[in-house]
C-alpha distance (Angstrom), angle and dihedral (degrees) to the residues before:
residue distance angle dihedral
X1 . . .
X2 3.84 . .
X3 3.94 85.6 .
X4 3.52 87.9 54.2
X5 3.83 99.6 54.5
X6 3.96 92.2 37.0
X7 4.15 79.5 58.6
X8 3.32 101.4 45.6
X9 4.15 93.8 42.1
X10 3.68 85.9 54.9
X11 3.74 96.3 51.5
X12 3.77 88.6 46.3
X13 3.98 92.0 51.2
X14 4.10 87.7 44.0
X15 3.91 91.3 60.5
X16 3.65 100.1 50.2
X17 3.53 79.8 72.9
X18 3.78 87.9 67.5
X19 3.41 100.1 30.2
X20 4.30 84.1 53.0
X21 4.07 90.7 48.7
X22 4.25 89.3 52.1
X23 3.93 84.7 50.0
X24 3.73 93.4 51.1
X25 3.54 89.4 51.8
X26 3.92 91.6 75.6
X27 3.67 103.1 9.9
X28 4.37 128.2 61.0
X29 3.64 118.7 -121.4
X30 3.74 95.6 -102.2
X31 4.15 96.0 49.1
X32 3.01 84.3 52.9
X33 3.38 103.3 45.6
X34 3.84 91.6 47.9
X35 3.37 94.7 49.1
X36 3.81 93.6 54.3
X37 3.64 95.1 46.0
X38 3.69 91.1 46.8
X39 3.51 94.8 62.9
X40 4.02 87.4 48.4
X41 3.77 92.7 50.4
X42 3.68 81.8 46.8
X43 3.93 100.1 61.0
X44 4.40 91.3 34.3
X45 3.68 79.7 59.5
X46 3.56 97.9 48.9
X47 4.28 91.1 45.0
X48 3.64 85.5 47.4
X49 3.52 89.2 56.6
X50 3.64 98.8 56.4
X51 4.05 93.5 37.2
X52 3.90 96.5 43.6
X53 3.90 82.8 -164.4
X54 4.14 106.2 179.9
X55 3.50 113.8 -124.0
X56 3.79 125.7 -119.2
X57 3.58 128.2 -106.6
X58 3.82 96.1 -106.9
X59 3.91 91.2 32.2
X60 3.81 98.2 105.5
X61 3.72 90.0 44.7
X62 3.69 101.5 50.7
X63 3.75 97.9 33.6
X64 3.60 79.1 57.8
X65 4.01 97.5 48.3
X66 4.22 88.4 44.6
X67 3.96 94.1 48.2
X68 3.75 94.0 55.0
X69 3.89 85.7 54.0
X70 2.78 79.9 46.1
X71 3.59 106.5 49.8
X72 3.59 98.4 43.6
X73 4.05 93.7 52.6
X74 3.98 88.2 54.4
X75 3.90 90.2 43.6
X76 3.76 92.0 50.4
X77 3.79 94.7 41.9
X78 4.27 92.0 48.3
X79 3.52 88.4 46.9
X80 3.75 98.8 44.5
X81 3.80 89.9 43.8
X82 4.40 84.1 67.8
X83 4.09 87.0 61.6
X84 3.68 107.6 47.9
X85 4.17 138.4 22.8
X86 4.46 123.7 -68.1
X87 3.86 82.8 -119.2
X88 4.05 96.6 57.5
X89 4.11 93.1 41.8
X90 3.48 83.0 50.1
X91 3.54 93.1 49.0
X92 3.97 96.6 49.4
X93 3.90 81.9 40.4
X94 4.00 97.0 65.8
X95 3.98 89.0 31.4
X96 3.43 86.0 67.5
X97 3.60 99.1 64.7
X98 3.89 88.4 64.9
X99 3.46 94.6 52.9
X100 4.50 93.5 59.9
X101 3.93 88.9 79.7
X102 3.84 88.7 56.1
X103 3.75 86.4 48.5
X104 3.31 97.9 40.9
X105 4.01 86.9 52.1
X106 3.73 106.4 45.9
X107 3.41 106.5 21.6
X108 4.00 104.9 42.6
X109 3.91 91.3 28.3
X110 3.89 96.7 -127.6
X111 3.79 127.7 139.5
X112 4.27 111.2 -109.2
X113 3.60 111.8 -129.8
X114 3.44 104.9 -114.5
X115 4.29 90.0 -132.0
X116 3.87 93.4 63.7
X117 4.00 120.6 103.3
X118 3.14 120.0 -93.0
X119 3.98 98.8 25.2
X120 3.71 118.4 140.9
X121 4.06 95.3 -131.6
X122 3.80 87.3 49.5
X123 3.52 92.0 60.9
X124 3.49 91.3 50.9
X125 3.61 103.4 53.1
X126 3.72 85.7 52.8
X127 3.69 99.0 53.6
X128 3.65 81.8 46.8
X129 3.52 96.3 50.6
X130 3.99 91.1 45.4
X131 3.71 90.6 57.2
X132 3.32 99.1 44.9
X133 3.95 91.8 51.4
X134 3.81 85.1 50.4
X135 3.71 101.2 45.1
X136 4.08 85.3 52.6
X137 3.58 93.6 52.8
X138 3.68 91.7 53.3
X139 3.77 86.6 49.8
X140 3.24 88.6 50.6
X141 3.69 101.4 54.6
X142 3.53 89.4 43.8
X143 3.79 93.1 59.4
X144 3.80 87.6 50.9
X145 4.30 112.4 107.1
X146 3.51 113.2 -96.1
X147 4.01 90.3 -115.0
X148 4.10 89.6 63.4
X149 3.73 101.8 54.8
C-alpha cells in the first residue's frame, strides 16, 4: 500500500510540471507565483488560527532567512520552467535532492549520515548486499540434488 501512495504522490508531483507550463502560458512567473503562495499563506493562516501555536524567539528571523531560499529556488524553477520541457524541470527538480548531502558536506561542514539517499557508502552496502544475496542463491542451487534442477 505504501508503494502505492509513494507512486501515485510521485505522479501527482510529476504533473504539476505540466499543469505549471499551461499556467505560464497566460500568466508571468511572479502572478503566478503570488497567486499560488497566496492561497498557501491563506490556509497557514487559517491552521494557525485554530492552533494559536506561539512563535519562537528566532521564528520571524529564520522563517524569514528559509523563505528567501526559498523564494529564489521557486522563482528560478517557474522561470526556468518557460525555457525548456515539464519533463527536464522535473528532471533537474528530483536531481536536486541528491545533490543536499554534497551541500550539506562541503558547504555547512557536517558529517552525512551514511543511511540518507543518495550517499556514496549507502550505495555500497547495497551493491554489496545484492551480490551477496545473488552469490547465495547460486550456492544454493548448486547444493540442490542433481534430480531437482
Amino acid at each position: 500500500m505504501a508503494d502505492l501512495a509513494l507512486l501515485l504522490l510521485t505522479l501527482l508531483w510529476g504533473t504539476t510540471f505540466h499543469f505549471v507550463k499551461g499556467v505560464l502560458e497566460v500568466a508571468s512567473p511572479g502572478v503566478f507565483l503570488a497567486a499560488r503562495f497566496g492561497v498557501a499563506a491563506g490556509v497557514l493562516a487559517a491552521a494557525w488560527l485554530v492552533r494559536r501555536d506561539r512563535p519562537g524567539a528566532g521564528f520571524l528571523r529564520d522563517g524569514t532567512f528559509l523563505g528567501l531560499f526559498m523564494l529564489a529556488g521557486f522563482v528560478l524553477q517557474t522561470i526556468g520552467l518557460r525555457h525548456t520541457t515539464p519533463a527536464r524541470s522535473g528532471f533537474l527538480t528530483g536531481l536536486s535532492v541528491l545533490v543536499v548531502p554534497f551541500v550539506a558536506r562541503f558547504a555547512l561542514r557536517r558529517r552525512v549520515p551514511d543511511q540518507q539517499p543518495g550517499h556514496p557508502a549507502r550505495h555500497q552496502r547495497q551493491q554489496r548486499a545484492q551480490r551477496a544475496r545473488q552469490r547465495a542463491g547460486e550456492y544454493a542451487l548448486y547444493q540442490q540434488p542433481h534430480g531437482n534442477r
